[in-house]
Each structure stands twice: as structure tokens, then as C-alpha cells.
C-alpha positions in Angstrom: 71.4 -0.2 17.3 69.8 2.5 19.1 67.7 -0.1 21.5 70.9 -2.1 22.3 72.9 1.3 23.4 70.2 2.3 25.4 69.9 -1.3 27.0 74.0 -1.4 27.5 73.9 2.5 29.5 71.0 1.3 31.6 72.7 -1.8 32.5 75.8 0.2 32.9 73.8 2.3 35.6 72.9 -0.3 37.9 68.9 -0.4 36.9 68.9 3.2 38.0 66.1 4.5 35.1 62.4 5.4 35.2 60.3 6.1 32.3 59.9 10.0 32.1 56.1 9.3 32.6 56.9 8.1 36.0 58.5 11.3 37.1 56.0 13.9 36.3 52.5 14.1 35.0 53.6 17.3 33.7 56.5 15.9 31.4 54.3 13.4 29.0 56.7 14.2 26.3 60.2 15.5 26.4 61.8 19.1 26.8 65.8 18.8 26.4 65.5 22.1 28.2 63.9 21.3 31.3 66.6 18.3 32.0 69.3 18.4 34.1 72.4 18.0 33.3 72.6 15.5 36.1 70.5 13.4 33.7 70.8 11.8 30.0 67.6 10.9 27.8 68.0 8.2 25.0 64.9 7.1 22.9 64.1 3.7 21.8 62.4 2.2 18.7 58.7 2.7 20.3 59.5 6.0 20.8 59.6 6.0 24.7 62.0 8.4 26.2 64.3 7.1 29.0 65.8 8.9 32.0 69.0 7.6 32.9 70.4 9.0 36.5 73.7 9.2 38.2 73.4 6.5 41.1 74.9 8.6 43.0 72.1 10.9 42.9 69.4 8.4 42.5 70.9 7.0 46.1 70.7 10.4 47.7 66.7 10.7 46.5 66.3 7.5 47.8 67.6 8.3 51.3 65.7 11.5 51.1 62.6 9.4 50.3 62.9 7.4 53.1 63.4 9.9 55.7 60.6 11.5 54.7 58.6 8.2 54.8 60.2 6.7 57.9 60.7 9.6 59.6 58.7 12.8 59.2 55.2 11.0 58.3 55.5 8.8 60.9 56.0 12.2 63.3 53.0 13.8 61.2 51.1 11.0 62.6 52.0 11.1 66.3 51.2 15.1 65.9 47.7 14.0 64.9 47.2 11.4 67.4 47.9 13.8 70.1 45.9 16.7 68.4 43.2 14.3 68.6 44.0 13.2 72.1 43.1 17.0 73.0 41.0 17.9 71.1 38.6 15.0 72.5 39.4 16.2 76.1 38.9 19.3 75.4 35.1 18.3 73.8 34.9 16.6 77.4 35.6 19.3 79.4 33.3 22.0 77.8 30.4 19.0 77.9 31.1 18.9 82.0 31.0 22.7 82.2 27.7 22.7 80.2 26.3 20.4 82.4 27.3 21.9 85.6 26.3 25.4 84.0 22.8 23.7 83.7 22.4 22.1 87.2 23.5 25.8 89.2 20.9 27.4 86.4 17.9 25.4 87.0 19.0 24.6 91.3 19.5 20.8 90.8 22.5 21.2 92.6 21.2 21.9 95.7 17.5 20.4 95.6 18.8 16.9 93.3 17.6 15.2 90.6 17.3 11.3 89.6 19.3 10.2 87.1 20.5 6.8 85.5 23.6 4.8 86.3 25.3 2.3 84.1 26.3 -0.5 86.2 28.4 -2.5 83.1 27.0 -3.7 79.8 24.7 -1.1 79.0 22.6 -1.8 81.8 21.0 1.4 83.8 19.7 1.9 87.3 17.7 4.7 88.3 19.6 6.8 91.4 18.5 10.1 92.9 20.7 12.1 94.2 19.8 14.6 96.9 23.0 16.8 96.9 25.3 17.8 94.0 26.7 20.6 95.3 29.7 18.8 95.5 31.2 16.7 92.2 34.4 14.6 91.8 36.5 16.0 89.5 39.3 14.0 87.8 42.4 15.3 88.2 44.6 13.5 86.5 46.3 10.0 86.9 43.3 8.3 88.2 43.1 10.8 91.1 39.6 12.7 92.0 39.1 15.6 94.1 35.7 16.5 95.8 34.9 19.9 94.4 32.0 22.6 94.8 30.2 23.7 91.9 32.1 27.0 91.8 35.2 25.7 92.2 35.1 23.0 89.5 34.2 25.6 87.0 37.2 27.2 87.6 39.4 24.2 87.8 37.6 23.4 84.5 38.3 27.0 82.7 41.6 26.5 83.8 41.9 23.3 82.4 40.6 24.6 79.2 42.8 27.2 78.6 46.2 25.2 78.7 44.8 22.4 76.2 43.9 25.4 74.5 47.6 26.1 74.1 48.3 22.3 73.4 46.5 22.5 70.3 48.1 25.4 69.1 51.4 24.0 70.1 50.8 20.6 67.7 49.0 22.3 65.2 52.3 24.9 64.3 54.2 21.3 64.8 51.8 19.6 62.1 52.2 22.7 60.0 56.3 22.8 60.1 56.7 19.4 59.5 54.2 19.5 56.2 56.4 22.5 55.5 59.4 20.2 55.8 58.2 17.4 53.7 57.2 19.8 50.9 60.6 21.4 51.4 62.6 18.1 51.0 60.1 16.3 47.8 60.8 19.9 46.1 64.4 19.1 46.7 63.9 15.6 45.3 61.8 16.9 42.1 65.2 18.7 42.0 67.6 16.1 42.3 65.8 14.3 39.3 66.2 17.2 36.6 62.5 18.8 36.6 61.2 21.5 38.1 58.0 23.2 38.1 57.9 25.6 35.0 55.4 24.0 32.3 
């Protein structure tokens, strides 16, 4: 019967078959047409269509699928981690420039101000401090440098401008590598015997 030659080819192909349904939410019924010829479609009693695939070419999808999965996502996500990365220093550094921009506006920085210190588990003490024309500045690696107002602006603008071209950088990086995994599922939609026309 019909049923048992359809059962025999699948067995024949090593399990390698997926209901045309599973392919494409485009293909709900079936176009000889639009299959490949790397393909062969054999109906059963119910009247469910079957795809039956070379394994050769149902291997090379698979390998596909897994270096897009193991590979390119997992460097989509160390792209965004970093973007992240800068774009929360980034926040920091324009916050510190605010605030220094508001103690040289309104002369805290050379007549002081009181303030609030956290001393570990959300406990504050107040502290006054009498001269901030000077700040520490991180520089990197743990290390701080005792700065003037002026000059910590600049260190800051400077500072600003090269993650500025650090985000670029990773965003084209994010964008290629969405390019890539289009590029490669396109190339698997291919490799099963569909492809985009309706």
C-alpha cells in the first residue's frame, strides 16, 4: 500500500523526514513546483504530505544549524555583552562630567559643599568637604590620578570619544554577524527545497 511504501523510503532514509508543516508556515499544503528536486513528497492515507531528504543534505543543514547555534549566536551574545559594557560606562562618564559641570557652575569646587558617604551596607555619613578643586579620576586598572577640575573634563571628553568609537565598532559587528546568520538560514531554507515565493 501506499502507507507501507511511504513507511519502507523513510526507513530507507535513516529517519531523515519532517512533515511539510514543520518546514514552513508558508507551505500548509503542497506545491510540486516549489520542491526541490533534492527532495521527494509521498502522501499517506490521512492525507499528510511527507518530505523525504537526501541525508546527505539533511547532514550538511544540520552542521549549518549548529554553527549558527554554537557559533555565531553565541558571538552575537559576547557583541552585546560588550556593547552593554560601554554603553554603561559611557552613561558613567557623561553622569561625572554633569556633575563636575555643576560644581565649576555654581563654585562648590572651590568654596565645598557637605555631602553623604556610604560607609558599606547602605549606611551614610555626612562629610564636608572644603576643597574639590581637585578629584580622583579612575584611570583604569584600579589606578587613580589626582586631577583639577579642568583637566578631568578633558580626560573625560577624551574618554568619551573613543567609547564612542567602541560602540560603533560592536554595533557594525552585531549587524554583520545578523547579516551572516540570515545569510546562512536562507541557505538552509535552500538546502530543504523551499524558497520564499508564495
Amino acid at each position: 500500500s501506499l502507507v507501507y511504501a511511504r513507511d519502507a523510503a523513510v526507513k530507507r532514509c535513516e529517519g531523515f523526514y519532517r512533515p511539510i508543516r514543520e518546514y514552513s508556515r508558508t507551505y500548509v499544503g503542497y506545491d510540486a513546483r516549489r520542491v526541490s528536486t533534492r527532495t521527494r513528497v509521498l502522501a499517506s492515507s490521512r492525507g499528510r504530505r511527507y518530505l523525504i531528504m537526501n541525508p546527505d543534505i539533511q547532514r550538511k543543514i544540520l552542521k549549518f544549524e549548529t554553527f549558527v547555534n554554537d557559533v555565531l549566536k553565541e558571538d552575537l551574545a559576547q557583541l552585546e555583552q560588550k556593547l552593554d559594557v560601554k554603553n554603561a560606562d559611557i552613561a558613567e562618564f557623561l553622569q561625572l562630567k554633569a556633575t563636575i559641570t555643576t560644581f565649576k557652575n555654581n563654585g562648590l569646587d572651590k568654596s565645598g559643599f557637605k555631602t553623604q558617604v556610604d560607609i558599606g551596607q547602605n549606611f551614610f555619613i555626612e562629610a564636608q568637604v572644603s576643597d574639590a578643586s581637585t578629584i580622583l579620576l579612575d584611570i583604569g586598572l584600579g589606578h587613580y590620578l589626582e586631577l583639577s577640575i579642568d583637566d578631568a573634563v578633558a580626560i573625560i571628553n577624551v574618554r568619551v570619544k573613543l567609547l564612542e568609537q567602541q560602540i560603533k565598532h560592536f554595533r557594525k559587528e552585531i549587524a554583520r554577524t545578523n547579516a551572516h546568520i540570515k545569510l546562512i538560514l536562507l541557505g538552509i531554507r535552500e538546502l530543504q527545497g523551499f524558497d520564499d515565493k508564495v
